[in-house]
C-alpha positions as CSV (number, residue, x, y, z in Angstrom):
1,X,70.5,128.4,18.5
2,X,73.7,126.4,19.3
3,X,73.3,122.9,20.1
4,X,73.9,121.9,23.6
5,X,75.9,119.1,24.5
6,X,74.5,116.8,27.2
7,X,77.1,114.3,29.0
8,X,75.3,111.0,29.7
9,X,76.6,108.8,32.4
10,X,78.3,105.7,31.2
11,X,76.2,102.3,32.4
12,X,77.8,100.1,34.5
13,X,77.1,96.3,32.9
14,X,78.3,93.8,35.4
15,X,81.7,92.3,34.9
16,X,81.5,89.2,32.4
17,X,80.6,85.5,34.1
18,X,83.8,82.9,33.4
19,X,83.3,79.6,34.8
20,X,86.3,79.4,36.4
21,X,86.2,82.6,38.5
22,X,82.3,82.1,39.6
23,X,82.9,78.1,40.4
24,X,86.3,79.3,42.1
25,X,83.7,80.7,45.1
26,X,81.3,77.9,45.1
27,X,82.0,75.0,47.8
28,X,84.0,72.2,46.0
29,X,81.2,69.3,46.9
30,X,78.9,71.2,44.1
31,X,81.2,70.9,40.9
32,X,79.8,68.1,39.0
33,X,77.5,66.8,41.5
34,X,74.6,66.2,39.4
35,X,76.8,64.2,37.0
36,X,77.9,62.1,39.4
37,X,74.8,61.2,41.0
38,X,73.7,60.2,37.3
39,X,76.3,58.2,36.6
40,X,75.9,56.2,39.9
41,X,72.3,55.8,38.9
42,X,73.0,54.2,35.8
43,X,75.7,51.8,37.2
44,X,72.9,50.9,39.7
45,X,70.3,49.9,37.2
46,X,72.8,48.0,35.1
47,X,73.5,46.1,38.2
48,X,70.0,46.1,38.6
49,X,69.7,44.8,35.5
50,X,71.7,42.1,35.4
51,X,70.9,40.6,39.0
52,X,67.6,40.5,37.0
53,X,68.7,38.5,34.0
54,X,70.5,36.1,36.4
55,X,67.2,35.3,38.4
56,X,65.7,35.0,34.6
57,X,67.6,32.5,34.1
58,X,67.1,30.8,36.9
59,X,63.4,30.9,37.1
60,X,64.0,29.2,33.3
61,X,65.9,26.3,34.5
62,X,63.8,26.1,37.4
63,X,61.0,25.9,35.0
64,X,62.3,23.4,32.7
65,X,63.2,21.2,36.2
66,X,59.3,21.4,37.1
67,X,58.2,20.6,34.0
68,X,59.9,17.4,34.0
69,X,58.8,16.5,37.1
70,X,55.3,16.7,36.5
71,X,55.9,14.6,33.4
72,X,57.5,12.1,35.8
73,X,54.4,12.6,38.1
74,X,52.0,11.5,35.2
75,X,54.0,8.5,34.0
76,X,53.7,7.6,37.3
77,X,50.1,7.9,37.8
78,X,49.6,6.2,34.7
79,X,51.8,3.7,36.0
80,X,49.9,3.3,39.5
81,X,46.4,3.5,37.2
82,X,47.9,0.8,34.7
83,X,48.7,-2.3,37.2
84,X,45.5,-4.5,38.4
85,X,43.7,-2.6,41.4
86,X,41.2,-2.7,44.5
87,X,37.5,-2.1,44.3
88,X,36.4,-0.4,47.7
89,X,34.1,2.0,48.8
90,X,35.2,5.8,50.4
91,X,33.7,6.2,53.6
92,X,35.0,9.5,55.4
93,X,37.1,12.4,54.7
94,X,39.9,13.0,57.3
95,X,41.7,15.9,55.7
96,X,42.8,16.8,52.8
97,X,45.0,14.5,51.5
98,X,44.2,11.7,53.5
99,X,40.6,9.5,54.0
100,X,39.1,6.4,55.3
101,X,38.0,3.4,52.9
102,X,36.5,0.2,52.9
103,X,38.1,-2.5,50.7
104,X,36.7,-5.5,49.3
105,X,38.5,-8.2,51.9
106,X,36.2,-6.6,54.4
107,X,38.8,-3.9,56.2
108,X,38.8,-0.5,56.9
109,X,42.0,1.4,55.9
110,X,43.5,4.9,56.4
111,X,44.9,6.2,53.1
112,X,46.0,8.5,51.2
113,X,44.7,10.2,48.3
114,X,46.3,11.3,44.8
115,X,46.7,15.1,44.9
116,X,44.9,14.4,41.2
117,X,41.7,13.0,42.8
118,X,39.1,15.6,42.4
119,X,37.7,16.0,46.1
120,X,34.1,17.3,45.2
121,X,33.8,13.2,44.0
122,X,34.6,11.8,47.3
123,X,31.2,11.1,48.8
124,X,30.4,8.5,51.1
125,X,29.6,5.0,49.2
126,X,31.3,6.6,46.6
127,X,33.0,3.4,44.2
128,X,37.4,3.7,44.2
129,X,39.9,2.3,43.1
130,X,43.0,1.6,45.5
131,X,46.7,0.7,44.9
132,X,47.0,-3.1,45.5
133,X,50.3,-2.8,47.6
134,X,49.8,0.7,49.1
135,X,46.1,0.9,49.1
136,X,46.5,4.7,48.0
137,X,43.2,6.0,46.4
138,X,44.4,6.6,43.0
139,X,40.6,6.8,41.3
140,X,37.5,7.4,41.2
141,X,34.9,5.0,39.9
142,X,31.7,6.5,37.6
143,X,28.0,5.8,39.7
144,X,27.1,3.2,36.6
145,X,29.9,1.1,37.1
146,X,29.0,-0.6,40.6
147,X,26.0,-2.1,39.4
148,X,25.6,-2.5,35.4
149,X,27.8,-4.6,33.5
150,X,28.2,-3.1,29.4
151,X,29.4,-5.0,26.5
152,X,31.4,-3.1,24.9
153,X,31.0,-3.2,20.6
154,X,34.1,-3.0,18.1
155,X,33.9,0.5,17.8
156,X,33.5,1.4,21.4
157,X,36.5,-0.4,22.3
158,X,38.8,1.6,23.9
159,X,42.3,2.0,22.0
160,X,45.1,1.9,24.1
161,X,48.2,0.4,23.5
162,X,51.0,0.1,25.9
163,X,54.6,-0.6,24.4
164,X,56.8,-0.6,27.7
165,X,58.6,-3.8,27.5
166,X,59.4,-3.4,31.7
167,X,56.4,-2.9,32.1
168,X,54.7,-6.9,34.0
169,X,51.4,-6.8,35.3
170,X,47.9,-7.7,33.6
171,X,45.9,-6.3,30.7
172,X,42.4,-6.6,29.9
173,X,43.1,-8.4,26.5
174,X,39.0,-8.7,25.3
175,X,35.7,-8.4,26.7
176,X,33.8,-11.9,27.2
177,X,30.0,-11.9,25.8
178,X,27.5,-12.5,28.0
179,X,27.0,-16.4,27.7
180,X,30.5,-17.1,29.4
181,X,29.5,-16.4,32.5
182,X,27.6,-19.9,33.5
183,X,25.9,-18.7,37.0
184,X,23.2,-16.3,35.1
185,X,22.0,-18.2,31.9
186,X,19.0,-16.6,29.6
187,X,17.1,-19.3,28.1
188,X,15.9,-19.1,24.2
189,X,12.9,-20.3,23.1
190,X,14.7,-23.4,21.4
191,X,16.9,-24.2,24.6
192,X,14.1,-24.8,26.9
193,X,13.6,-28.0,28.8
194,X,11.3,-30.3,26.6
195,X,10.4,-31.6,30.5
196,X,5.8,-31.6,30.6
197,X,3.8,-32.0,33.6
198,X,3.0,-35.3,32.3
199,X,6.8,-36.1,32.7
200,X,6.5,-35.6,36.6
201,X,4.8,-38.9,37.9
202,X,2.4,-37.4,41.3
203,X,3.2,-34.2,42.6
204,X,-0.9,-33.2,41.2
205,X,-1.8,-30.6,43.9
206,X,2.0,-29.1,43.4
207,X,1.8,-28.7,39.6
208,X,-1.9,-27.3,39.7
209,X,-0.3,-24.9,42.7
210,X,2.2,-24.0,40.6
211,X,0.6,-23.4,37.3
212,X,-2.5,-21.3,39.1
213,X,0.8,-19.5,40.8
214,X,3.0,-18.9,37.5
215,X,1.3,-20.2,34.2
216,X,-2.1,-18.0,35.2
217,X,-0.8,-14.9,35.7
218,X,1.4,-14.5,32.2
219,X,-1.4,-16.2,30.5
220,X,-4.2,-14.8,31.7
221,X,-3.6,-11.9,33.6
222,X,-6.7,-10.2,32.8
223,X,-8.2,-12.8,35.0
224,X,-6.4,-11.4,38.0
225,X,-7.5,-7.7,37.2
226,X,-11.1,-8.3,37.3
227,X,-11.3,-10.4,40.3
228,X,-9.0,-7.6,41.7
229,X,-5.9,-9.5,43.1
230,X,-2.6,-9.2,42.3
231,X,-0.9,-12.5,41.5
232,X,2.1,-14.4,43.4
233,X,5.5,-12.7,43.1
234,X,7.0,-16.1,43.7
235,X,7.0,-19.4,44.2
236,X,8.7,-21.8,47.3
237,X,9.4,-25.0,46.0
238,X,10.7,-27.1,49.1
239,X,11.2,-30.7,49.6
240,X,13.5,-33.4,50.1
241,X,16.0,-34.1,47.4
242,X,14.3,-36.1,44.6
243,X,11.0,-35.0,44.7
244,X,10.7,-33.1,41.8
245,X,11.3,-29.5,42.5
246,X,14.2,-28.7,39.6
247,X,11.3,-30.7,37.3
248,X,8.8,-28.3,38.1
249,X,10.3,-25.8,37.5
250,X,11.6,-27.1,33.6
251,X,7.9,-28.1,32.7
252,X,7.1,-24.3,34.0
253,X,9.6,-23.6,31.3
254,X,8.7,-25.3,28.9
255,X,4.8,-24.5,28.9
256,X,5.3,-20.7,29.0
257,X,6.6,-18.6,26.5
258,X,8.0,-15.7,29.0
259,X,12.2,-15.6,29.0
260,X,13.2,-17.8,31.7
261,X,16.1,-17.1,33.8
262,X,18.1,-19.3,35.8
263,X,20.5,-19.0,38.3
264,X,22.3,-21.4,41.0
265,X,22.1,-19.8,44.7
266,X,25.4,-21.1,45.5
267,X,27.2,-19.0,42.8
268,X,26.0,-16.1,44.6
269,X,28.8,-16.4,47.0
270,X,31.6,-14.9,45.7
271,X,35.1,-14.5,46.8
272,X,35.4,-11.0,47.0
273,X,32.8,-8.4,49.5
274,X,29.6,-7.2,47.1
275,X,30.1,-9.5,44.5
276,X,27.1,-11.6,45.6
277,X,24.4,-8.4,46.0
278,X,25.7,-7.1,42.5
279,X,24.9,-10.3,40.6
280,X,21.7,-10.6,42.4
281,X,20.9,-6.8,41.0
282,X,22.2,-8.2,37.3
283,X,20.0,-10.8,37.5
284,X,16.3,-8.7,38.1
285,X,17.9,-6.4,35.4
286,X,18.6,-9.0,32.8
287,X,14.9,-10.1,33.7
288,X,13.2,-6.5,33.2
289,X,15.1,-6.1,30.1
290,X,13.4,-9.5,28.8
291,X,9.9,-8.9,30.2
292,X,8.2,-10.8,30.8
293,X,10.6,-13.5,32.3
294,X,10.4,-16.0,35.4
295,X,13.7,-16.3,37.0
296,X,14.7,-20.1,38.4
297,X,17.0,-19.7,41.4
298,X,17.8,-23.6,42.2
299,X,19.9,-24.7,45.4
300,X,18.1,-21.5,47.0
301,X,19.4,-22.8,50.5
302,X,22.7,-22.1,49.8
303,X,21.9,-18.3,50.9
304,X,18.2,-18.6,52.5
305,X,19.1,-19.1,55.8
306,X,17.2,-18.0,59.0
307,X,19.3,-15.1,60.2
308,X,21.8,-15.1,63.1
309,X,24.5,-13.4,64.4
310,X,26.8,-13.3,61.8
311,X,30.7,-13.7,63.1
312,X,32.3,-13.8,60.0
313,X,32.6,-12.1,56.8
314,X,31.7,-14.3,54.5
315,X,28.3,-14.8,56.8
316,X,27.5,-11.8,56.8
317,X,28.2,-11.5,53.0
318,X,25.6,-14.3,52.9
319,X,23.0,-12.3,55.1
320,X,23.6,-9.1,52.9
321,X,23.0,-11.2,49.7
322,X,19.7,-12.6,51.3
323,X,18.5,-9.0,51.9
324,X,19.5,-8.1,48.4
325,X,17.0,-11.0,46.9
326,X,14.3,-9.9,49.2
327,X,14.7,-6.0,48.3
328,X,15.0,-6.4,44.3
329,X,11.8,-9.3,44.3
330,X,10.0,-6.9,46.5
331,X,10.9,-3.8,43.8
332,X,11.0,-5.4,40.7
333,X,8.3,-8.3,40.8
334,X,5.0,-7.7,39.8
């Protein structure tokens, strides 16, 4: 059987793609367009880029600047902090940077207050410390240090040197033992008066009065307990000048063995506002921590007067230090 030949049709393949002919019917905008957009991207970011690096730099420097300043800020605290300054009392918030305070001369004085001052310290009463020409608030003062007076030992000595020659004001060079200061003298045993009863010619009600009043109870306090009274928490001594009073109160001295303590009233009044009420609180303190002890105030009438109406400051310093007395014998005396 012959073999039939069978004609296929030739396929048709679509005519070849060339760049040039298909892009030659495409809108001219196209060519390249996503290359260009690119490329404009990039030269955005690099400009991006480098407006970056220049506010880099400047945050740097501006960096740098504040650093220095608050390096200048703290020498000048320190500065403010280093030169002699005002004990006063906080009274009243008015804002935030700004506050009411009492000062030591007796005034009332609207300052300002160091953006270092921690405000949660700022209580009323509160003990500060204020500029002496601008009366700023530039500290705070600890609770203990209105009322206790420390001496310091060798190694507790704080050590701080300062080696600015420009620098004038005044230093606290050493701190004075307790036996410098002559108003509030402690007694010892060997520096009692050698002054007896028998020394004091008369006066033989007043020194059995007195010995039933002082000697009794620190000799025989037991006494006291089982009759079930408690004894004198002081004595009055009063009397023209010459009578024997400051002798009394040497033999009462010299014939017990309990620390005696004696002060002079009229160095209670001190030049400066709450000087006088803090060494009256010094002085019950130095006699509880010698218990027992019988404290001598002499020239008492230099601060026991009958009260008035006080038109001054300094008499009304006197009134607050007669109040003082009164409150710490009625706390502390027993």
């Amino acid at each position: 059987m012959a073999a039939t030949a069978i004609e296929l049709p030739r396929p048709e393949y679509p005519p070849p793609y060339f760049g040039a002919e298909v892009s030659s019917s495409l809108p001219p905008q196209v060519v390249g367009g996503e290359d260009e957009d690119l490329y404009g991207r990039l030269k955005s970011l690099r400009r991006q880029i480098e407006f970056l690096e220049i506010q880099e730099e400047y945050v740097k420097d501006e960096q740098k600047n504040l650093k220095r300043e608050l390096l200048r800020a703290q020498e000048e605290v320190k500065r403010i902090q280093s030169v002699p300054l005002v004990i006063g009392q906080f009274m009243e918030m008015v804002d935030q940077n700004n506050g009411i305070v009492g000062s030591t001369t007796g005034s009332n004085y609207y300052v300002r207050i160091l953006s270092t001052i921690n405000r949660e310290l700022l209580k009323p009463s509160a003990s500060i410390a204020l500029h002496h020409h601008s009366n700023a608030l530039v500290d705070v003062l600890p609770p203990e240090a209105d009322s206790s007076i420390s001496l310091l030992s060798q190694s507790e000595k704080p050590d701080v040197t300062y080696n600015d020659s420009s620098f004038c004001g005044c230093c606290m060079s050493d701190v004075l033992p307790p036996e410098a200061d002559s108003s509030i003298s402690l007694l010892s045993q060997s520096e009692k008066p050698d002054v007896t009863y028998n020394d004091i010619g008369g006066c033989d009600i007043q020194k059995q009065e007195i010995r039933e009043a002082v000697e009794l109870p620190l000799t025989h306090h037991e006494l006291y307990k089982q009759i079930g009274i408690d004894p004198p928490r002081g004595v009055l001594l009063y009397g023209p000048p010459g009578t024997g009073k400051t002798m009394l109160a040497k033999a009462v001295a010299h014939h017990t063995t309990a620390a005696f303590i004696r002060v002079v009233g009229s160095e209670f009044v001190q030049k400066y506002l709450g000087e006088g009420p803090r060494m009256v609180r010094d002085v019950f303190r130095l006699a509880k921590e010698n218990a027992p002890a019988i404290i001598f105030i002499d020239e008492v009438d230099a601060i026991a007067t009958a009260r008035f109406d006080a038109q001054t400051g300094a008499d009304r310093e006197v009134q607050r230090i007669l109040m003082e007395l009164l409150n710490q014998g009625g706390n502390n005396m027993h």
